[in-house]
C-alpha positions in Angstrom: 0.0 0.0 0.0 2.8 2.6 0.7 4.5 2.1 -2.5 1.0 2.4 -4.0 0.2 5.8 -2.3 3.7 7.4 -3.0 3.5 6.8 -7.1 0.3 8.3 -7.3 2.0 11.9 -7.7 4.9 13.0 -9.2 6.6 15.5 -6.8 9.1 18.2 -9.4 12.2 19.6 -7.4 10.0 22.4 -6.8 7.3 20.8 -4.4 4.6 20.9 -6.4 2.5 18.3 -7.8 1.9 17.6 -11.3 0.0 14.6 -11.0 -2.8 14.9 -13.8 -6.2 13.8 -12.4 -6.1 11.0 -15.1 -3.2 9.4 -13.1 -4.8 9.9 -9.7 -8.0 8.4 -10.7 -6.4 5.3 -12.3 -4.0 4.8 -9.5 -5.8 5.7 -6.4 -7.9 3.1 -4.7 -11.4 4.8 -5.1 -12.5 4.9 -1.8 -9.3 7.2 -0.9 -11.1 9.7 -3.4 -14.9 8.9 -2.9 -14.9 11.0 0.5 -13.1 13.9 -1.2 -16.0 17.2 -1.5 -16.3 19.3 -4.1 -15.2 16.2 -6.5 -12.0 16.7 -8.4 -12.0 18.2 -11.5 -9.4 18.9 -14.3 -7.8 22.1 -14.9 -9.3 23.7 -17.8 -6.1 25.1 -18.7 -3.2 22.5 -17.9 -5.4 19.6 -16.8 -3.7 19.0 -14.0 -5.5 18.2 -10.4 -6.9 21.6 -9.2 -10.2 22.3 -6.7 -12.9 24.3 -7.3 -12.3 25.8 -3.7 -9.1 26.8 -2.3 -9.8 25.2 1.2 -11.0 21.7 0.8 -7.9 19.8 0.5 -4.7 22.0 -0.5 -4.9 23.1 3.0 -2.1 21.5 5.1 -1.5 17.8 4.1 -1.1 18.2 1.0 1.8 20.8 1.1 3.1 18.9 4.5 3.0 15.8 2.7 4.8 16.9 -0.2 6.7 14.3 -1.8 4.9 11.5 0.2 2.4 11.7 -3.0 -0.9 13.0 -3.3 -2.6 10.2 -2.4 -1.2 9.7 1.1 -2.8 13.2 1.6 -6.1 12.1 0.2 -6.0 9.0 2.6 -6.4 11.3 5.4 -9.4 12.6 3.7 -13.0 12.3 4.8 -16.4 14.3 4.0 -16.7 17.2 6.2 -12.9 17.2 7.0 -11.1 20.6 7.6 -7.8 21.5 6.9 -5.9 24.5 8.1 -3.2 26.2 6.0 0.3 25.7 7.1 3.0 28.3 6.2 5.0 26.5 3.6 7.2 28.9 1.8 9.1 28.6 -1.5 12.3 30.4 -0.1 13.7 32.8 2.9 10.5 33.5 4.1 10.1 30.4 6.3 11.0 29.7 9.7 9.5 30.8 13.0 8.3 33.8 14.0 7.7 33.5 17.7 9.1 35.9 20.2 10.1 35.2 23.8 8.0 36.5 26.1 8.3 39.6 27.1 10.2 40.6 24.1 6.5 42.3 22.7 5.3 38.7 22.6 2.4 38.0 24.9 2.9 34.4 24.6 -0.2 32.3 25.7 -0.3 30.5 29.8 -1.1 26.4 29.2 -4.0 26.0 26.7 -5.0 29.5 26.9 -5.5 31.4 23.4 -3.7 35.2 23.6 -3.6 37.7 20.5 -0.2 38.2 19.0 1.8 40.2 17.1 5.4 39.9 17.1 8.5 42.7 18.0 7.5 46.1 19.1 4.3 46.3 17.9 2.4 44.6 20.4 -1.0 46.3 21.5 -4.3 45.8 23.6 -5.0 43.7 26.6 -5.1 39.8 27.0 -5.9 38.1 24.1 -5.8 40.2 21.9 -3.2 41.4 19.5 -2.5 43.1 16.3 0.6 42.5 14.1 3.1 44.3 12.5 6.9 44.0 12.1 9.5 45.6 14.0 12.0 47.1 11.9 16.2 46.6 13.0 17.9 48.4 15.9 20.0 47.6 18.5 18.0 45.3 20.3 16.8 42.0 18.8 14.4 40.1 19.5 15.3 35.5 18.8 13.7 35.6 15.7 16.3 38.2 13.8 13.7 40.9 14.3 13.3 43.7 16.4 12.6 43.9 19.8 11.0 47.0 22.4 13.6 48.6 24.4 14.2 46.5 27.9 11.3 46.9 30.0 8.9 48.6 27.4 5.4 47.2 28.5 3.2 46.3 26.2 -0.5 48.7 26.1 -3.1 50.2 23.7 -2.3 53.4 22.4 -4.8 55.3 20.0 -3.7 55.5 16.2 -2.5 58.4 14.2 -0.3 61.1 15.2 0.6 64.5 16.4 0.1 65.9 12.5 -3.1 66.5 10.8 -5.5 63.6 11.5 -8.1 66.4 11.2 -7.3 67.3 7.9 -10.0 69.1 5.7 -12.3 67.0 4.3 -10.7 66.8 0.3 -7.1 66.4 0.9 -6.8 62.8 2.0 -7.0 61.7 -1.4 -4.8 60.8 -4.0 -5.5 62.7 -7.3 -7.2 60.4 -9.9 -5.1 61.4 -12.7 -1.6 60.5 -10.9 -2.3 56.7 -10.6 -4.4 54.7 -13.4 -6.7 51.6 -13.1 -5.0 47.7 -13.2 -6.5 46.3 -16.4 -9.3 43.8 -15.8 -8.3 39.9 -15.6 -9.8 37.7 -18.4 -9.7 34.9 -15.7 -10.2 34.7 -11.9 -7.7 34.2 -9.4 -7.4 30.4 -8.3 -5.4 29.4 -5.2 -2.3 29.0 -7.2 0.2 31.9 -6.6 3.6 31.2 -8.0 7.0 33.0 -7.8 6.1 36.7 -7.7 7.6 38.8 -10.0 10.8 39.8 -9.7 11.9 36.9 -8.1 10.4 37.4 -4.9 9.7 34.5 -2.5 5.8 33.8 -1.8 4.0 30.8 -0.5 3.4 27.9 -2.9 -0.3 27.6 -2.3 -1.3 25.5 -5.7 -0.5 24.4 -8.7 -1.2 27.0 -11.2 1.5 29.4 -12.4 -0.5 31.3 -14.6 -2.6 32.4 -11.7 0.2 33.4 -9.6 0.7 36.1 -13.2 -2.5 37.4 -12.7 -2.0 38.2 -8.9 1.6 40.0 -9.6 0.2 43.1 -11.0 -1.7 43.8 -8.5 1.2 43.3 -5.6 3.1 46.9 -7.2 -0.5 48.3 -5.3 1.2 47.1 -2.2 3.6 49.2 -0.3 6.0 48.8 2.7 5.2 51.7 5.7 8.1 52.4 7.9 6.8 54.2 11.1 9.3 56.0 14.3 7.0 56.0 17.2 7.8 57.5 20.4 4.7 56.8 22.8 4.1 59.0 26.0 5.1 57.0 29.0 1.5 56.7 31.0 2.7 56.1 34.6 5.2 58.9 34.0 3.0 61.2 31.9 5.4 63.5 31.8 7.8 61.3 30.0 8.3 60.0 26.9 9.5 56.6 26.0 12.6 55.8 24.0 11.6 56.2 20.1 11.6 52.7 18.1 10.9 51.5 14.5 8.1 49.5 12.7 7.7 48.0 9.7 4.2 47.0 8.1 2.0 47.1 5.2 -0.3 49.7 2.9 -1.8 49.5 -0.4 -3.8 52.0 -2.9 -6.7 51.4 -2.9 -10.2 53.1 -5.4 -13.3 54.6 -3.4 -16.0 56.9 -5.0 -13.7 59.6 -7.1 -10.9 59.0 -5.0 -7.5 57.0 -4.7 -6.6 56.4 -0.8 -3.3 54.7 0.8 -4.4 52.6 3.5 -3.0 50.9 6.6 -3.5 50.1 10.2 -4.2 52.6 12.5 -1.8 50.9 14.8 1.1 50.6 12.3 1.2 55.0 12.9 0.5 54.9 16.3 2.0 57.9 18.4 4.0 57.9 14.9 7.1 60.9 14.4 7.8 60.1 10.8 6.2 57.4 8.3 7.7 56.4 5.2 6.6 54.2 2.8 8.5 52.3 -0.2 6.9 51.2 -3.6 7.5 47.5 -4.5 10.2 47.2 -6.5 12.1 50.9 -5.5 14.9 51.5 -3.4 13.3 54.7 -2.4 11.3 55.5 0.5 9.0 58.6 0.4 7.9 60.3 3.1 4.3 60.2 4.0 1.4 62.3 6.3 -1.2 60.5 8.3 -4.7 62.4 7.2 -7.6 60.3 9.1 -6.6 57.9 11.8 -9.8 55.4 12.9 -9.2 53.7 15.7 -12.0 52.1 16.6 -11.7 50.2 13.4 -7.9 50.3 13.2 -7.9 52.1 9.6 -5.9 54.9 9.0 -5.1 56.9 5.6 -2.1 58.1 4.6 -0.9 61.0 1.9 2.2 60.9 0.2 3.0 64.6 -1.5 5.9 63.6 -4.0 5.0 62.8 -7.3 7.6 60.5 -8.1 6.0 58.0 -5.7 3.1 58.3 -8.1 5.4 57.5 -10.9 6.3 60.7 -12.0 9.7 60.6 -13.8 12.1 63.0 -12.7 13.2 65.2 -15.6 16.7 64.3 -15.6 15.8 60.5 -15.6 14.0 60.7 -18.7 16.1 63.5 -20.4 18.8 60.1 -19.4 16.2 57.5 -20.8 16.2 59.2 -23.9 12.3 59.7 -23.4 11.6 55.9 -22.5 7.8 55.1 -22.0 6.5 56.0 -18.6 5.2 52.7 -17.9 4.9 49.8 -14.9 6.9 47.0 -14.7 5.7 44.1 -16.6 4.0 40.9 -14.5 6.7 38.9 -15.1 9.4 41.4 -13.0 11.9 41.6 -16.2 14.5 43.6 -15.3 15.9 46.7 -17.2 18.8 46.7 -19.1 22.0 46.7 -17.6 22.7 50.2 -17.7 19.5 51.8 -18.4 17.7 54.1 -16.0 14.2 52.6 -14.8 11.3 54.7 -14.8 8.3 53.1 -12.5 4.7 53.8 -13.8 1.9 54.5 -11.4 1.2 51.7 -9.0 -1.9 49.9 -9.6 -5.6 51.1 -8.0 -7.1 48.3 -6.2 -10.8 47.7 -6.1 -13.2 47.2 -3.1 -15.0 43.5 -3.4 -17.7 42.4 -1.5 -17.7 40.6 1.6 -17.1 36.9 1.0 -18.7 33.8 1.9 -17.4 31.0 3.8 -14.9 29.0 1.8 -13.9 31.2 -0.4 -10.3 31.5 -1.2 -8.5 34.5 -0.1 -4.6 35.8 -0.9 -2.7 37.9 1.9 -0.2 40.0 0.5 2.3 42.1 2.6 5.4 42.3 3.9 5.6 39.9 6.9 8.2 39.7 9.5 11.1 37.1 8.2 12.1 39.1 4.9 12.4 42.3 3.2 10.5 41.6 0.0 7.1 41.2 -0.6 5.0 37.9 0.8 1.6 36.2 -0.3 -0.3 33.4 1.8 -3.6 32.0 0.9 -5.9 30.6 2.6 -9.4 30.7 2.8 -12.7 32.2 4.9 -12.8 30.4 7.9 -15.6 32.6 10.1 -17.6 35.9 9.6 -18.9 37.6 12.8 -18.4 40.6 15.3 -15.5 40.8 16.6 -13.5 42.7 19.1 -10.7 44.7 17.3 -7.4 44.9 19.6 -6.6 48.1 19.4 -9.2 50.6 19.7 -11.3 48.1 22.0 -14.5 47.8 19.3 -16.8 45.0 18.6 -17.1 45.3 14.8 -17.8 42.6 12.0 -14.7 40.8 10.9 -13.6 38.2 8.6 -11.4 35.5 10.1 -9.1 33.1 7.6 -7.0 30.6 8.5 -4.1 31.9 6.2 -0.7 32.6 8.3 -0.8 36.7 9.5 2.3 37.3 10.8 4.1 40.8 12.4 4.5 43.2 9.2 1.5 42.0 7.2 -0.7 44.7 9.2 -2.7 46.9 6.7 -2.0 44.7 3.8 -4.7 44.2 1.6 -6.2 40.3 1.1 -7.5 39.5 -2.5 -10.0 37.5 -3.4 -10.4 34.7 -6.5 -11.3 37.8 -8.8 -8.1 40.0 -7.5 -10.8 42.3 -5.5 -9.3 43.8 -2.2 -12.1 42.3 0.5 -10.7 43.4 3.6 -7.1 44.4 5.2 -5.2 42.1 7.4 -4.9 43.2 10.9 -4.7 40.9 14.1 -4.3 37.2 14.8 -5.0 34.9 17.2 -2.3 32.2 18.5 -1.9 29.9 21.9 -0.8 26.5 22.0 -3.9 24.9 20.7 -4.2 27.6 17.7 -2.9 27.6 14.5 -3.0 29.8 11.7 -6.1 32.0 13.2 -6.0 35.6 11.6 -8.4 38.2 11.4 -9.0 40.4 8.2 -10.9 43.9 8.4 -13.9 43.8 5.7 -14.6 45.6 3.2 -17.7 47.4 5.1 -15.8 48.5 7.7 -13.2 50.0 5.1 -16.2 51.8 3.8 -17.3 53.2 6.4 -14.2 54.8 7.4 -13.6 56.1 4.4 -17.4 57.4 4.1 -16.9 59.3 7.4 -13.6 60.8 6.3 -15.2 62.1 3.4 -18.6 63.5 5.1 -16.7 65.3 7.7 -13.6 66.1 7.2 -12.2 63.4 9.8 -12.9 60.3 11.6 -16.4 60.7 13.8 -16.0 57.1 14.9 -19.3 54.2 15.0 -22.0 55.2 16.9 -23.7 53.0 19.7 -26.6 52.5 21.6 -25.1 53.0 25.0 -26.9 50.5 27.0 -25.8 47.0 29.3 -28.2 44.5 27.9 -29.1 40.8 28.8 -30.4 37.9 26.9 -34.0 36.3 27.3 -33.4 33.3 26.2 -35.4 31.7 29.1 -39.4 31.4 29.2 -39.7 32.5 32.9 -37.8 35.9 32.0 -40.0 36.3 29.1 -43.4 36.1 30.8 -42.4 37.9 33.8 -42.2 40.9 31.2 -45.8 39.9 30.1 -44.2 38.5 26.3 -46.0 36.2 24.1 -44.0 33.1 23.1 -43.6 34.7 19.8 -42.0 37.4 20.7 -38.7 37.9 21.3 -35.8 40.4 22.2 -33.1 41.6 25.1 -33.9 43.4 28.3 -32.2 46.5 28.7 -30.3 46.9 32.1 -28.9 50.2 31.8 -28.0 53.2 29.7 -25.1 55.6 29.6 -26.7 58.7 30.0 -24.0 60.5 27.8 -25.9 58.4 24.8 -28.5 59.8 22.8 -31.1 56.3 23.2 -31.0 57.4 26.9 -33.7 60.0 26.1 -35.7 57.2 24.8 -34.9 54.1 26.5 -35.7 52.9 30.0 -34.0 50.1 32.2 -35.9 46.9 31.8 -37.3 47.3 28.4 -36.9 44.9 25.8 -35.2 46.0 22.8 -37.7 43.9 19.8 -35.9 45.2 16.5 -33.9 47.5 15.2 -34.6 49.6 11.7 -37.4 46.6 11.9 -35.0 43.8 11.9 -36.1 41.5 14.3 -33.5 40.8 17.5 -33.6 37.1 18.9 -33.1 36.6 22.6 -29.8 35.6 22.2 -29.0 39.0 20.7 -28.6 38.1 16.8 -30.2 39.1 13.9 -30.0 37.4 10.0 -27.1 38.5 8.2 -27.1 35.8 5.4 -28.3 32.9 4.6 -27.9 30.4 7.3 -25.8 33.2 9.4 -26.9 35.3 12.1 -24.5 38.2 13.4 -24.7 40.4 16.7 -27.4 42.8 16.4 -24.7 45.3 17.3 -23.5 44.8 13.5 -26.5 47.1 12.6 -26.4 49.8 14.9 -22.1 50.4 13.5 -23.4 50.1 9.9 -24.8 53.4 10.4 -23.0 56.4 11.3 -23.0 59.2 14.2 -26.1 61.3 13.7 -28.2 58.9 11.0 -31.9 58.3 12.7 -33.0 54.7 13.8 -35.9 52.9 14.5 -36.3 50.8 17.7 -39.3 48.4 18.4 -39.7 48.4 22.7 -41.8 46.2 24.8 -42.7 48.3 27.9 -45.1 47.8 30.6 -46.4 44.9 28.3 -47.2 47.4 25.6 -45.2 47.7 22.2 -44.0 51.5 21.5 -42.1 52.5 18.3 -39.3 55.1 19.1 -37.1 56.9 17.0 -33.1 57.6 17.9 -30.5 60.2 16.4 -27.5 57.9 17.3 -24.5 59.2 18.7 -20.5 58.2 20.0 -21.6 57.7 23.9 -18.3 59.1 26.5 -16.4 56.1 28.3 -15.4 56.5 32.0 -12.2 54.7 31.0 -11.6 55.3 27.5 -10.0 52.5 25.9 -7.2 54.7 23.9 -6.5 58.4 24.0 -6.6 58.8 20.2 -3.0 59.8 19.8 -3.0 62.6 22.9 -1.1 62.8 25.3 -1.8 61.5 28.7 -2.5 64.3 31.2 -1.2 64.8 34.8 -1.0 67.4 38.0 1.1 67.2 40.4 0.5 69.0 43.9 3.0 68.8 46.2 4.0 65.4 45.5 0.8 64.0 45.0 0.7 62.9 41.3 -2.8 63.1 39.7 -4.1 61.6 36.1 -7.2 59.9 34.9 -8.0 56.1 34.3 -7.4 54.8 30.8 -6.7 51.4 29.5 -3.7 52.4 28.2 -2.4 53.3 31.8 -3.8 50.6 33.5 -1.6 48.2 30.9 1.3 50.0 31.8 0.7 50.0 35.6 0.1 46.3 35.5 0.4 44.7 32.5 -1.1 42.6 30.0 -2.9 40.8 32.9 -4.3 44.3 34.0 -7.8 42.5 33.7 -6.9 40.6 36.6 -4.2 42.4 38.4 -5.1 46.3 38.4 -7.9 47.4 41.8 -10.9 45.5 41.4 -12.8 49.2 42.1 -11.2 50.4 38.5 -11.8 47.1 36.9 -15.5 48.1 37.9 -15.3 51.8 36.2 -13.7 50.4 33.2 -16.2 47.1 32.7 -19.4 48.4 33.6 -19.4 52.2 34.9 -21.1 54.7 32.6 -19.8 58.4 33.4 -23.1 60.7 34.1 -21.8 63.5 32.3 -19.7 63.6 28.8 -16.5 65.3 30.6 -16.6 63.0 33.6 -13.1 61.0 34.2 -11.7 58.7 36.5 -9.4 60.5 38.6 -6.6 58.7 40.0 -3.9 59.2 42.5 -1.1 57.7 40.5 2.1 57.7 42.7 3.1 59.8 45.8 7.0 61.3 45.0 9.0 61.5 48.3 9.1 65.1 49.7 8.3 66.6 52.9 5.0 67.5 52.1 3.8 64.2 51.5 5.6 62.4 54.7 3.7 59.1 55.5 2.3 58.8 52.3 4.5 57.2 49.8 2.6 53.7 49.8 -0.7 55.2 48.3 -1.2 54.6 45.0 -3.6 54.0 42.1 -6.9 54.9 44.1 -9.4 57.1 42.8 -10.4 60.7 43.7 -13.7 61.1 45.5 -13.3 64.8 46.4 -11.2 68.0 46.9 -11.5 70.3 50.0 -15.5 68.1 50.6 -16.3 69.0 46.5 -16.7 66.0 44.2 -14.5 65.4 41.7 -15.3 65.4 37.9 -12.6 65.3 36.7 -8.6 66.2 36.2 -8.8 70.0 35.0 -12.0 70.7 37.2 -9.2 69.4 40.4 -6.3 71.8 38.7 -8.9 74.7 39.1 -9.9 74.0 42.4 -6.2 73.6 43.5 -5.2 76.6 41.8 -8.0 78.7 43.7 -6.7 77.0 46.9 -3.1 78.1 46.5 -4.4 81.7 46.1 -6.1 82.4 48.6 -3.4 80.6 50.7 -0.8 82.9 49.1 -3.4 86.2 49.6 -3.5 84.6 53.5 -0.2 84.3 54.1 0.7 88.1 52.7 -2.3 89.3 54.9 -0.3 87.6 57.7 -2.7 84.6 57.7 -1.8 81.4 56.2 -2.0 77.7 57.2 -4.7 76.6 55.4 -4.9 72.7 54.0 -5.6 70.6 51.3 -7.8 67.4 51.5 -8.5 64.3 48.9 -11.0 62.0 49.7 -9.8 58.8 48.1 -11.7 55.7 47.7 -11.2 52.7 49.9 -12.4 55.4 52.8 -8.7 57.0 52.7 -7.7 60.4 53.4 -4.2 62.2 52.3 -4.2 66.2 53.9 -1.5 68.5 53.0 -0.5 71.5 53.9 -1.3 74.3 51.0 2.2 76.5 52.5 4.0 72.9 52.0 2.7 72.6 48.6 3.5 76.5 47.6 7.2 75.4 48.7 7.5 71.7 47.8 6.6 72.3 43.9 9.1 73.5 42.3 11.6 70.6 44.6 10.0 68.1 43.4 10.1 69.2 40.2 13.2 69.7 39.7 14.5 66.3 41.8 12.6 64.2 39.0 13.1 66.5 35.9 9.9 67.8 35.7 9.2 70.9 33.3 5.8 71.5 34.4 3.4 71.1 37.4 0.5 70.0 34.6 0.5 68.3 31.5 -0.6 70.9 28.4 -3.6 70.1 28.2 -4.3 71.4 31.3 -2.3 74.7 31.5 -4.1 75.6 28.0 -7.1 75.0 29.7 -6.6 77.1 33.0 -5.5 79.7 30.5 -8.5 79.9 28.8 -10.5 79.8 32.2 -8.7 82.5 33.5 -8.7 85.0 30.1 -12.5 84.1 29.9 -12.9 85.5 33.3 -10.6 88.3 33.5 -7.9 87.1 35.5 -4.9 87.9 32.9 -2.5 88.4 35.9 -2.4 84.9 37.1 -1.2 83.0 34.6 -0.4 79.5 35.5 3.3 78.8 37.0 5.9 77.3 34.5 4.0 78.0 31.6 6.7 79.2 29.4 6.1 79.5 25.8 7.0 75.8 23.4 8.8 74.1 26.7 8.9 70.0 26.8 6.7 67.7 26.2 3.6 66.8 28.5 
């Protein structure tokens, strides 16, 4: 039998098969191939063994087995069997990518499933983690790659940058004329994708090389984004971190009358410069971040110099003796020895629609493990909501089982007809997960765009802002006073910052939305045979659009309408690219509650390790006002002023002097007015007044205001401080005190440009 199974295929020095399906039918035993689904069917091009679905049997055995012989793969083969893809690459792309831990590699605890993304770029809490690719510097990580400087913690941060993520609506686009369309194919996309052109190494995926020539055009859309980021250091807000390097992906890509460059939000974050290199170039051109979403992890970049466009300098074609402007050809021929290249524009992708399960799908980036550019296929695994790493958002995704790896972050994944679908952006590993990645679809992409172009920026998905809780039990049901027809979820509570606050009430049941019927469980239809989370509708719309909610209350059924909104978050899950603020008092160092600084207080395991009290606030507390925060009591720095109270730390701020506090610049005010009048006191010949914080946990810290007056500008300058408050906060005291005629007290240290804050 095993010298049966291993002449069934031929095996070239290549790897791949070019048994004909003549020779596998005569050869293999039938009942290895009667369990085999979709049956096989020649190629009508080469008539060699190809599937009408990428996922059904190339997936995993089949490369693994390689020149065992095809049938040995089909022996494994049953109806309703599942593969996975494994990453089997035709040159120096293969080899692991894992980290060590701690090296911005969350690796997973026994059987336990984390996110993860690979070098420096590792974001969000446990679980959960986007990729992209460090790029080299002095530390290294053990897989040839880039590591975080020692001790960098992991955290969230929001995407974009310091420059221009509020650009005018118009000028995050690419002008139409500088780039023209990719030709249409005269034949779809199979699974096959062959050597690339130019020589570059990709995964071996199939059979067909002619395929792999219809994919290479479209791979000069693709481009390589190099990001510096230097990210504010959270538990030292006034601090910044040391500066590293990333490397991931971006692509062009057509919406309305508009190109757009696209990547990950989190490929930019905190970013100081981004550059970006066409395949193909030696060059890299600088580039502007213009919208940044987080929420969805999108962001768009701008890239002013027209030879990235493929604008040929004058002196190059005065040298090329007027050459044709045009791109290279599929095949990657090279110009003559000599001869000075001139690149065309790179090709315009084109948005598909959202695919269906088992259909075939191409990543293309560049992934950690090699400079040049990389394609994995695989195919759709799963389509459902799904929370997105970095910006903490339940939004539809599309999850593949194709290998994502550090670096292919905001490339774009093809489908069978060379149609962008979605853009690669976070995967799931552990020690019982393999090859689990997660693609952003096309929907999503839309919508950020959309927004960008209604307003000028990114407005973010609007939300209900309610707690809700299935009904999926009769007793529940009929307690309401519900017939056994009906169905829904009961509403437990509402943000009040939210606009369906106005309308809603704790313990109504939400029927339908827009007059799609909500089960008890919380899903609607999507497609046929699918059901999504009913939260999928309310994110399709956008901040201000009306909807229609269907209620059950006081066992009648009401129709209300709602102007959907962004509801506040007590503890934001990013800061959007700002900078974290602060105000120190005497020693006493202020800030508000984020999940950013709770990751870099405790960890990746904050969700188990931070106070259980702001574990509370983050999970379940709903602020009563849009400006509340979460003011915390970060870290007590030695001084006289604070004797006795050095081990206090991360609690929150009840009140100031017996007021409640709101939040951060509302306590700067306050502590402001209090200084005054101790300083008018003390030149009346008064003085000795005293500051009290009501922490929670029932603790007290007092100080003395003259302490504080004197203490200041000590502490300050013992830790390298510039300012007492972070900028935020001296603009806004400024403002206050202009608005109100105070132009003679100007807050302390606020010199004109000084440090960062």
């Amino acid at each position: 039998m095993a010298s049966l199974l291993t002449s069934c295929a031929r095996v070239g020095a290549s790897g791949i098969v070019t048994t004909s399906i003549s020779a596998a039918a005569s050869t293999c035993p039938p009942n290895m191939l009667a369990g085999l689904a979709p049956p096989l069917q020649p190629h009508p091009r080469i008539g060699s063994l190809a599937l009408p679905s990428w996922g059904h049997f190339t997936r995993g055995r089949l490369l693994q087995t390689g020149r065992r012989g095809l049938c040995t793969a089909l022996a494994g083969v049953s109806a309703g069997s599942s593969f996975h893809n494994r990453a089997l690459y035709g040159g120096r792309n293969s080899g692991s990518c894992r980290g060590p831990d701690g090296e911005g590699v969350d690796c997973s605890r026994g059987s336990a499933a984390t996110w993860w993304s690979p070098g420096v770029m590792t974001r969000g809490g446990p679980r959960r983690r986007p990729v992209a690719s460090p790029a080299p510097s002095r530390s290294s990580t053990a897989n040839g790659q880039v590591g975080p400087p020692p001790g960098r913690k992991p955290h969230k941060g929001g995407g974009g940058g310091k420059g221009g993520d509020k650009a005018a609506a118009g000028s995050g686009s690419i002008p139409a004329a500088a780039v023209t369309m990719a030709p249409p194919l005269a034949a779809p996309l199979t699974e096959a994708v062959g050597e690339a052109a130019g020589g570059e190494d990709v995964l071996l995926e199939e059979l067909d090389e002619e395929a792999g020539q219809q994919l290479a055009p479209y791979m000069d859309a693709v481009v390589k984004v190099y990001c510096m980021h230097t990210e504010p250091n959270y538990s030292l807000p006034w601090q910044r971190k040391r500066q590293y390097s990333s490397s991931s992906s971006g692509f062009v890509v057509r919406y309305g009358d508009r190109n757009w460059l696209l990547t990950n939000a989190h490929s930019v974050d905190y970013h100081t410069q981004v550059k970006v290199k066409r395949r193909g170039d030696d060059r890299k051109f600088l580039a502007r971040v213009i919208s940044v979403g987080v929420d969805c992890d999108i962001a768009a970049l701008e890239v002013d110099d027209p030879e990235f466009w493929g604008t040929t300098p004058p002196a190059a074609a005065a040298a090329a003796g007027g050459a044709d402007n045009r791109a290279p050809s599929a095949g990657g021929d090279e110009a003559a020895a000599g001869a000075i290249e001139t690149r065309g524009p790179p090709p315009v992708l084109e948005l598909g629609p959202l695919p269906r399960l088992q259909d075939g799908v191409a990543v293309v980036g560049y992934p950690i493990g090699g400079d040049t550019i990389s394609v994995t296929a695989g195919v759709v695994s799963r389509i459902e909501v799904t929370d997105y790493s970095h910006g903490s958002t339940d939004l539809l995704a599309i999850q593949i089982d194709a290998a994502i790896n550090g670096g292919n972050s905001g490339g774009p994944v093809f489908n069978r007809a060379c149609q962008c679908v979605g853009i690669a952006f976070q995967a799931l590993v552990g020690s019982d997960v393999e090859n689990v990645g997660y693609v952003i679809p096309t929907p999503v992409v839309t919508h950020f765009l959309e927004d960008y172009l209604r307003t000028g920026t990114f407005s973010g998905f609007p939300a209900l802002g309610l707690q809700w809780q299935r009904m999926e039990s009769d007793a529940l049901r009929r307690a309401y006073g519900m017939t056994p027809s009906q169905k829904g979820v009961l509403v437990r509570s509402l943000n009040p910052t939210s606009a369906a606050a106005k309308v809603l009430q704790p313990d109504d049941v939400l029927l339908s939305f827009d007059g799609t019927p909500i089960s008890n469980d919380g899903t609607v239809p999507f497609r046929t045979g699918e059901r999504i989370a009913f939260s999928y509708l309310i994110t399709s719309k956008f901040v201000g659009d009306s909807a229609r909610l269907d209620v059950w209350r006081g066992g009648k059924k009401m129709e209300l309408t709602v102007t959907l909104s962004k509801p506040a978050a007590l503890v934001p899950p990013h800061l959007s690219n700002r900078d974290p603020p602060y105000l120190i008092v005497g020693g006493l160092v202020f800030t508000t509650a984020s999940e950013p600084y709770l990751q870099s207080e405790y960890g990746s395991d904050y969700g188990s390790d931070a106070p259980v009290k702001l574990l509370d606030r983050l999970y379940h507390g709903f602020p009563k006002s849009a400006d509340e925060e979460v003011v915390v009591l970060s870290q007590v720095l030695a001084c006289d002023a604070t004797l006795g109270y050095e081990d206090v730390y991360n609690v929150q701020l009840l009140q100031f002097n017996g007021q409640p506090v709101n939040n951060l610049a509302q306590l700067a005010t306050s502590v402001r007015q209090a200084l005054k009048t101790e300083q008018a006191a003390e030149a009346a010949g008064g003085g000795g007044g005293f500051l009290r914080f009501d922490l929670d946990y029932n603790e007290v810290v007092v100080v003395e205001a003259r302490d504080v007056l004197k203490m200041n500008p000590e502490v300050m300058r013992a830790h390298s401080i510039p300012y007492d408050m972070s900028l935020d906060l001296r603009t806004a005291l400024a403002a206050s005190e202009e608005k109100v005629g105070s132009s003679d007290s100007a807050p302390p240290h606020a010199g004109e440009g000084g440090g960062r804050a």
